[in-house]
C-alpha positions as CSV (number, residue, x, y, z in Angstrom):
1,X,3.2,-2.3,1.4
2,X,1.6,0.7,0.5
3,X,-1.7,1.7,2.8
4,X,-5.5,2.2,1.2
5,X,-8.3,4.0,1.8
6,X,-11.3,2.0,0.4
7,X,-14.9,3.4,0.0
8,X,-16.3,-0.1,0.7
9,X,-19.9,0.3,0.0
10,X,-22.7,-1.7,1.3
11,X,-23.4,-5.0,0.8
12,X,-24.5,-4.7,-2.7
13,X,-21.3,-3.9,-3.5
14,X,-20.2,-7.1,-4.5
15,X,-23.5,-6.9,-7.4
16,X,-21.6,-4.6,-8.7
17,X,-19.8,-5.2,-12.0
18,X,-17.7,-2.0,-12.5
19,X,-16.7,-1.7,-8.7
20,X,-16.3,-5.4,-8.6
21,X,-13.8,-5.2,-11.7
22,X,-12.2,-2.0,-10.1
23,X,-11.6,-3.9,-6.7
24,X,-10.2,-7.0,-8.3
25,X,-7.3,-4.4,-10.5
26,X,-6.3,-2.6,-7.9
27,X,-5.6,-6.1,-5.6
28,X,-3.8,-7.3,-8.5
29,X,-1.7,-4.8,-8.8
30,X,-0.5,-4.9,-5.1
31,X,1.9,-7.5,-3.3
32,X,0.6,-10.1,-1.5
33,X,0.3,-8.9,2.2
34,X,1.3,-10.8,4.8
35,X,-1.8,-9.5,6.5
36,X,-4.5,-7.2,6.5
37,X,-5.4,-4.7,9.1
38,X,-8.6,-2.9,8.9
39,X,-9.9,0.1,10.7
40,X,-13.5,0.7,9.2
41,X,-16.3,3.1,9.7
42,X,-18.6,0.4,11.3
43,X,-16.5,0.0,14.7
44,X,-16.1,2.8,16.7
45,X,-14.7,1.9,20.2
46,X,-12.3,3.6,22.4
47,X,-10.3,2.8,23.5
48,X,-8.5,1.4,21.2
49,X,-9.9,-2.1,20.7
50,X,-8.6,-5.5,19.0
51,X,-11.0,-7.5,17.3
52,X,-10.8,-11.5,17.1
53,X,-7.7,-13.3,16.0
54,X,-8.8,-16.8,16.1
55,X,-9.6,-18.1,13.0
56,X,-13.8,-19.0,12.4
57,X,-14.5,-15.9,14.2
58,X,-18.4,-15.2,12.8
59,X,-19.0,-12.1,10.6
60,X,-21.2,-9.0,12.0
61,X,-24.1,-8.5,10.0
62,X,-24.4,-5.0,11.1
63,X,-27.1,-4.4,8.3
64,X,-30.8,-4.7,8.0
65,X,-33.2,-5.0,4.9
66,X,-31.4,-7.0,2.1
67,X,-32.0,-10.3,1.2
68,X,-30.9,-12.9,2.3
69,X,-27.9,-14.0,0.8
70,X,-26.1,-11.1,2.3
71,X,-26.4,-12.2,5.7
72,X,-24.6,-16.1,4.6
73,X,-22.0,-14.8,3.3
74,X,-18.9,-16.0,5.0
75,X,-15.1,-15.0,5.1
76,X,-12.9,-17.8,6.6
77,X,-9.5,-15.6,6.8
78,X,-6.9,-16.6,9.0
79,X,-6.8,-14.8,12.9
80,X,-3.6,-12.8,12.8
81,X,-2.3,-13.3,16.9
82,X,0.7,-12.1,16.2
83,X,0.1,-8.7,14.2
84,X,-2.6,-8.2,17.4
85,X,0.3,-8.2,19.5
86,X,2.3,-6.2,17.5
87,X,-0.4,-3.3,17.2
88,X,-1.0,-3.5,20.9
89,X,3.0,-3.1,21.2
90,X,2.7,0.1,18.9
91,X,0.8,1.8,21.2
92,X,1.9,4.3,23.8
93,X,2.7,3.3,27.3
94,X,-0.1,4.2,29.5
95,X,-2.4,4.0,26.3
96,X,-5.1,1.5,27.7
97,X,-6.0,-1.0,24.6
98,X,-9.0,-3.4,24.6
99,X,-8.9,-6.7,23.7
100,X,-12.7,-8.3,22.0
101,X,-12.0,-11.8,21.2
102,X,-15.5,-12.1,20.3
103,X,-15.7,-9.6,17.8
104,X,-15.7,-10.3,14.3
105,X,-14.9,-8.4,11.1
106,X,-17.9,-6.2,10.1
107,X,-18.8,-5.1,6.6
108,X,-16.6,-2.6,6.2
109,X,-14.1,-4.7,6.6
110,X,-15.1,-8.5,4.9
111,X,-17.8,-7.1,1.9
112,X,-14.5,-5.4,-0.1
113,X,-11.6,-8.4,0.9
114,X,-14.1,-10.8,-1.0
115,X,-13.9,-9.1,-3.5
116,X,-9.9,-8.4,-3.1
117,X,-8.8,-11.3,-2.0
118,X,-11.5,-13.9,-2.7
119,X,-9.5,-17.1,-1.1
120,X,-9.8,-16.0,2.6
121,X,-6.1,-17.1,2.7
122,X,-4.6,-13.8,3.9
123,X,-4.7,-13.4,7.9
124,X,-6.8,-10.2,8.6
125,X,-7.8,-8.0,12.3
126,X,-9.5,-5.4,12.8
127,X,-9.1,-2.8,15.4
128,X,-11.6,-0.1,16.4
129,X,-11.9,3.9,15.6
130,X,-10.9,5.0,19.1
131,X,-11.8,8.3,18.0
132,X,-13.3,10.7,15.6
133,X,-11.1,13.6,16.0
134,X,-8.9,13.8,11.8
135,X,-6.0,15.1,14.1
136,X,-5.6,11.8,16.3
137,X,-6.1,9.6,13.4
138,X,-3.3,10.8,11.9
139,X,-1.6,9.8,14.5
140,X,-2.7,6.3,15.3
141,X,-1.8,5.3,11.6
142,X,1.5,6.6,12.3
143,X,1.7,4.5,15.1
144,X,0.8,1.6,12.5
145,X,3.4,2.8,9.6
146,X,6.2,0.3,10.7
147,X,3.6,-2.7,10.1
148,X,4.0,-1.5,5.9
149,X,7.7,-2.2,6.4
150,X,6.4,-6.4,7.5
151,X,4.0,-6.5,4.6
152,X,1.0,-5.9,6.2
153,X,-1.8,-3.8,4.1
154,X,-3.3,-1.4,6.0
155,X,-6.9,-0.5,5.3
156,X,-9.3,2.2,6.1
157,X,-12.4,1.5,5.3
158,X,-15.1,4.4,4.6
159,X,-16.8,6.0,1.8
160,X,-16.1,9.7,0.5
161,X,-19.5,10.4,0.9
162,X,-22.3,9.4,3.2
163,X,-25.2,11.0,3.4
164,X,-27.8,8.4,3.6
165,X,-31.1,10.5,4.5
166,X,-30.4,12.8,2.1
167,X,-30.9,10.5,-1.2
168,X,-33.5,10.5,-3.1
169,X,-32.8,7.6,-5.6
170,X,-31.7,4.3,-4.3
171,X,-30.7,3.1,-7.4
172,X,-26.6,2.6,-7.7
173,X,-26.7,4.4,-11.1
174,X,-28.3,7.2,-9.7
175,X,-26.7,10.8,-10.4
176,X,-24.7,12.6,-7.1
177,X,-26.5,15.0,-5.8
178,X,-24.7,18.8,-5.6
179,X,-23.2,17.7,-1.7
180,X,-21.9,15.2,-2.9
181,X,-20.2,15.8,-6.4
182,X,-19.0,19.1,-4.8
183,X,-17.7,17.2,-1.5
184,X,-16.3,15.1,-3.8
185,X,-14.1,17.4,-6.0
186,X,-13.3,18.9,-3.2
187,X,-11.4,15.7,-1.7
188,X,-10.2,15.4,-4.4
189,X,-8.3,18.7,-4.9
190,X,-7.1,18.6,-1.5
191,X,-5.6,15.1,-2.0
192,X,-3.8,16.0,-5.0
193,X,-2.7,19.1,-3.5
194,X,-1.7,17.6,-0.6
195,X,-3.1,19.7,2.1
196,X,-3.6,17.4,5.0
197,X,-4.8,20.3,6.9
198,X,-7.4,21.1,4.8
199,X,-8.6,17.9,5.0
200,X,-8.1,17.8,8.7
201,X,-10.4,20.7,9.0
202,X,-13.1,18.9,6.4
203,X,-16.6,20.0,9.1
204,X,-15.3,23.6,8.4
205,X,-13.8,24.1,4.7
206,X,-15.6,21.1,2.6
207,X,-18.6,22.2,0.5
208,X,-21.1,19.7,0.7
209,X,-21.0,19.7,4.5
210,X,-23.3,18.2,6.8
211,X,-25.2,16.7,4.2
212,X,-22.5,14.6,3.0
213,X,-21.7,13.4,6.0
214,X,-24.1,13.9,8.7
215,X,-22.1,11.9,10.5
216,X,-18.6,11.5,10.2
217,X,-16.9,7.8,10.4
218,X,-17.3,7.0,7.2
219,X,-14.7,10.2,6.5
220,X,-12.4,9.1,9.3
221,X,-10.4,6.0,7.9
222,X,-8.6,8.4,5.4
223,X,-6.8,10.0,8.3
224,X,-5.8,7.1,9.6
225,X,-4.3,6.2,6.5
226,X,-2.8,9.4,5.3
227,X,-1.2,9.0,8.7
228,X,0.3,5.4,7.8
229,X,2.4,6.7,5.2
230,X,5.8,7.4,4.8
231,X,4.3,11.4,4.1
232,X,1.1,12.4,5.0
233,X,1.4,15.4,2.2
234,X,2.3,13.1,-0.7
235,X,-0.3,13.2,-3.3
236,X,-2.1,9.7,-2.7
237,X,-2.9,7.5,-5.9
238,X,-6.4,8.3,-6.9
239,X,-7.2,4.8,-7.7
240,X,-11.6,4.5,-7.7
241,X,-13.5,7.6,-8.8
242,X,-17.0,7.8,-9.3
243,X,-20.5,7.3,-7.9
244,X,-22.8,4.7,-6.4
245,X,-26.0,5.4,-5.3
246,X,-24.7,9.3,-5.6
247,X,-22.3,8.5,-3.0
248,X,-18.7,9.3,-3.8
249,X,-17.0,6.1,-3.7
250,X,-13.4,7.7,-4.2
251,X,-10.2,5.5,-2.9
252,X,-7.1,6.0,-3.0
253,X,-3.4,4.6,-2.3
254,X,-0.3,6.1,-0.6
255,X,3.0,5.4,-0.3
């Protein structure tokens, strides 16, 4: 299986028609996973944490202010016990991992498989962002590369951009502001070119920086899936370009 980086959007996502459409291609055009493993911006938690695998596990609604629909939506995916065992096993000896049987899959992680894989048939986890640091990203989805080689689809979850308090329109046609067309391009440029250390060192060298991202995690998946492929320098498949909201909802596909 090849490995994603998904800017996943907020709820609204799925209201969508373009991104919708776009989402719904790019599944089709993949092999069926025999799972799904998700490591998205909305769970940070080190160390390294394992989320439910027991099937009926209830979403986290870890959103406020949209109607209510969003908040009954459900996503009946099968636990995955076994890859949860398997990730824990990946780890380093010594390297202390969590287990939260309670803990359900968050936005980032169910709001894009509805779209991707509608049926809920596909078992799914989702493990935590143990850290922030682009460095030891890249190596935890190194860690994960030999789940590819089972057929399990590993997802990072994020968005390109993210710099919520600094828009101005809400509205999801609305034009990028200069942080975030330039962060943008930018990311872009360095992924075709490549240059995982440029984009290691994205705080520094990005134009566009705080502003589009104040914070970080929403930035952070990408390392950990440039690190779960078989070359962390390959130029990825640019597969979703464009805006929403002004925010850069670029995703891409390595090998």
């Amino acid at each position: 299986m090849p490995a994603l980086f998904l800017s996943h959007g907020a709820p609204p996502l799925v209201d969508s028609a373009a991104w919708v459409a776009q989402l719904q291609r790019w599944a089709a055009d993949l092999p069926t996973p025999t799972a799904i493993l998700v490591v998205s911006a909305h769970w940070e938690s080190a160390p390294l944490t394992i989320g439910a695998t027991t099937t009926g596990t209830p979403l986290v609604y870890d959103f406020g202010g949209f109607p209510r629909r969003f908040y009954e939506v459900t996503y009946p995916a099968p636990g995955a016990p076994g890859l949860a065992r398997t990730v824990a096993a990946l780890m380093p000896d010594g390297e202390p991992v969590v287990q939260q049987p309670h803990r359900g899959l968050d936005h980032g992680a169910y709001v894009p498989l509805t779209v991707m894989y509608p049926d809920a048939d596909i078992p799914v986890l989702q493990i935590s962002l143990p850290t922030l640091d682009p460095a030891r990203l890249l190596t935890l989805g190194a860690r994960l590369r030999p789940l590819r080689e089972q057929g399990v689809l590993v997802v990072g979850s994020g968005f390109t951009t993210h710099g919520l308090p600094f828009l101005r329109d809400p509205r999801p046609e609305a034009a990028a502001p200069g942080w975030s067309a330039e962060f943008d391009a930018w990311a872009a440029e360095r992924l075709a070119a490549g240059d995982v250390d440029g984009l290691l060192d994205f705080r520094t060298r990005a134009p566009g920086m705080p502003y589009a991202h104040p914070t970080v995690e929403h930035f952070a998946p990408l390392f950990v899936t440039l690190g779960a492929s078989s070359d962390p320098e390959q130029a990825p498949r640019q597969v979703i370009d464009g805006f929403w909201m002004g925010l850069a909802k670029r995703s891409v596909q390595v090998d």
